[in-house]
Steps between C-alpha positions, in 0.01 A plus 500: 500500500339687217777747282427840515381629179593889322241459228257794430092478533258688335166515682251673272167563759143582398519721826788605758459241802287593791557247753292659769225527278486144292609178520660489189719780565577367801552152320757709244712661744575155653608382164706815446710434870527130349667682208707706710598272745683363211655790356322548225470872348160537509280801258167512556318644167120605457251769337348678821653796620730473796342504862610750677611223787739226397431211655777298301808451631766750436682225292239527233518713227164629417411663123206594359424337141272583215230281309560421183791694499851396352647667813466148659719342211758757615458444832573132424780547347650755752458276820526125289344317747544118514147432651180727439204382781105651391309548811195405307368347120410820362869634605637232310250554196615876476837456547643155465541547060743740573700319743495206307606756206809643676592249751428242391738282702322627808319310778138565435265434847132550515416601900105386428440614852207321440309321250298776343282284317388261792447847666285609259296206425437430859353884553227430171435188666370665789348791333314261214429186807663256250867274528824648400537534173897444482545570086381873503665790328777557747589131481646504130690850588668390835596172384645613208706754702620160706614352146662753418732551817767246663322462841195622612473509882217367677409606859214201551550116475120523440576710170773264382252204503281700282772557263596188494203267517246748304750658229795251518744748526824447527690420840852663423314798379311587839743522860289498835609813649257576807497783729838523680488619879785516751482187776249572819756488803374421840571790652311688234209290619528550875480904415148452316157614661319215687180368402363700785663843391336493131155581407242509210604425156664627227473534080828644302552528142564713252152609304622510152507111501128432445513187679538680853244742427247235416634336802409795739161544385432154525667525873285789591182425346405129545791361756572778774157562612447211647869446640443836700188379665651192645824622641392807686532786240880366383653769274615491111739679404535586085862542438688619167613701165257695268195468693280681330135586534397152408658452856501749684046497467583158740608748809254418731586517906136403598548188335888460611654573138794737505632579180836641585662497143929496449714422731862501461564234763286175460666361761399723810137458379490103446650466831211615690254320302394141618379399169588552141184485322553412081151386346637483174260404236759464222891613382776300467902441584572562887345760713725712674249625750514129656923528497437791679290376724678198589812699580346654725322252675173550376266216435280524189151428408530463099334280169683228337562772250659695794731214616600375144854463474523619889394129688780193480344211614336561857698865544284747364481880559150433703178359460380458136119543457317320204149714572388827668375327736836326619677863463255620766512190731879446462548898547319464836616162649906592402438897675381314808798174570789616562627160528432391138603878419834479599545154282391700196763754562820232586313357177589842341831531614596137397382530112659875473893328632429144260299594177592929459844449612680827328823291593389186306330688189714772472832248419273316242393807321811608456651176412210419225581862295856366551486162385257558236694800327824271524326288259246753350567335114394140587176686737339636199543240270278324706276770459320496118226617618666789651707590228224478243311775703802724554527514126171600432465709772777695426383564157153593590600709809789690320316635232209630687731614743692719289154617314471625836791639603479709129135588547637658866732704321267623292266632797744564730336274743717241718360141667 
């Protein structure tokens, strides 16, 4: 049985957590209830102004913070947390010097949510029709960031070969730390609409990501058409945040395209859906849209890029299409047998309970930060590289950061 732990955790955000809008808010409040679910006293820290809803539990203490500001050192030193988690590189790259400044005995995690790089090098190789360049600009800033912490956690399996085959990095600075979901029960399964009750299709994401919005317009444009023309005028339905003119110009009933924008409840609306359409063309980590779906039953029609770090073996969130063409031909052979339909879904239901088990990875998060702060000396001296790049860094960054934080006073401005 794993101790209960009392320590203190400093989350600092690059935005307050929207879990109905994104998956990595949704992906952040699991890994705050693994926090809590261990008694930690969790603060959650970052530079936007407070929603007006809270969506974080009422265990969390939420404060607003200040770039370049030395109102973060004080900050530090008022709550002395033993582990600091950045939701993202950049987070890290603000903030981290300071940390390692005025705490520095505390637990340093990098949440990369994703691989930003991979991301981002993936998206220019579509744009420019060339291969992924993996050594781009981003690369050198994220991976740095990864030096420079404990433990970096990586949602993808997919990702950690990269790091490790392409860059070498090191193993006991990286901890596989997927999406975490509560088990499917049977009953739950009995309650679900039938094959029969569900129609048309479905696309949710959340429109700031550029991957789903170059997903959409690829869905509407060159792979929908033809879908609707051989399944009887079959629906799509465009779910999710910030949709903004970009998608909302897709609205078109004639054609059976309803853009219908936020909704607070993902569930209600991916219940009644028969297929999860995800024609993603590039991104990276693990797409919550196909969690989603699965937990509700909802087969998927996706690209390898879709089902990367999603399929184990022969369970997979749905069918993966190499080509347009087998998007369209899979999309209308899986609407219309409900035999092979319903194995996609138990298929769904069987990776969610054995590889996103919030039971399983919930006990070795917690138990890695543990483990690896009990012997935090010995974990960085393995860790040169790492320590070289905290030293400069903090150098650099301070110094600029305080020409900064003067040059504010000056003007009267604030970051």
């Amino acid at each position: 049985m794993l101790k209960v732990n009392t320590s203190k955790v400093l989350i600092v955000g690059a935005q307050w957590p929207e879990p109905n809008a994104s998956a990595a808010g949704m992906r952040m409040l699991q890994i705050i209830k693994a926090l809590s679910d261990f008694n930690y006293r969790i603060f959650f820290g970052c530079v936007a102004d407070l929603p007006e809803e809270n969506v974080l539990p009422d265990n969390v203490e939420r404060i607003k913070i200040e770039l370049n500001n030395s109102s973060f050192d004080r900050l530090l030193e008022r709550i002395c947390p033993q582990t600091v988690i950045f939701d993202r590189y950049f987070t890290e790259e603000q903030f981290g010097w300071r940390v390692a400044k005025v705490c520095p005995e505390a637990l340093r995690v990098l949440d990369t949510e994703d691989l930003h790089f991979l991301r981002f090098a993936r998206e220019e190789a579509v744009r420019l029709n060339i291969q992924p360049q993996l050594i781009n600009q981003i690369t050198v800033r994220e991976m740095a960031s990864m030096y420079r912490c404990d433990i970096s956690l990586i949602i993808s399996l997919a990702e950690i070969d990269i790091l490790k085959e392409t860059f070498n990095f090191p193993d006991h600075l990286i901890l596989y730390l997927p999406f975490m979901a509560d088990d499917i029960k049977e009953d739950y399964i009995n309650s679900l609409p039938s094959f029969n009750n569900r129609v048309g299709f479905i696309f949710i994401g959340n429109y700031k990501h550029k991957p789903n919005v170059d997903a959409v317009n690829h869905l509407v444009k060159n792979l929908f058409p033809e879908i609707r023309s051989r399944l009887d005028k079959a629906g799509l339905n465009i779910y999710g945040a910030y949709a903004g003119q970009n998608i909302q110009k897709l609205h078109n009933p004639e054609k059976g395209i309803y853009v219908k924008g936020w909704v607070k409840d993902a569930t209600k609306v991916m219940q009644t859906a028969r297929l999860c359409l995800a024609p993603l063309r590039y991104g990276a980590g693990q797409k919550g849209k196909l969690l989603e779906a699965m937990q509700n039953g909802t087969p998927c029609i996706t690209t390898p890029v879709g089902a990367e770090g999603m399929s184990f073996g022969n369970s997979r969130p749905g069918r993966i299409a190499k080509t347009d063409h087998e998007f369209i031909e899979d999309t209308v052979k899986l609407y219309l047998d409900e035999k092979e339909w319903k194995n996609i879904q138990k298929s769904g239901f069987d990776l969610i309970n054995k590889q996103f088990s919030y039971k399983e990875f919930s006990k070795i998060f917690i138990e890695t930060l543990i483990n690896i702060r009990k012997k935090i000396t010995q974990h960085r001296d393995k860790n040169f590289i790492g320590q070289m790049l905290q030293y400069h860094r903090v150098q650099s960054t301070r110094y600029l950061s305080k020409y900064i934080e003067e040059k504010n006073k000056k003007t009267g401005c604030s970051n």
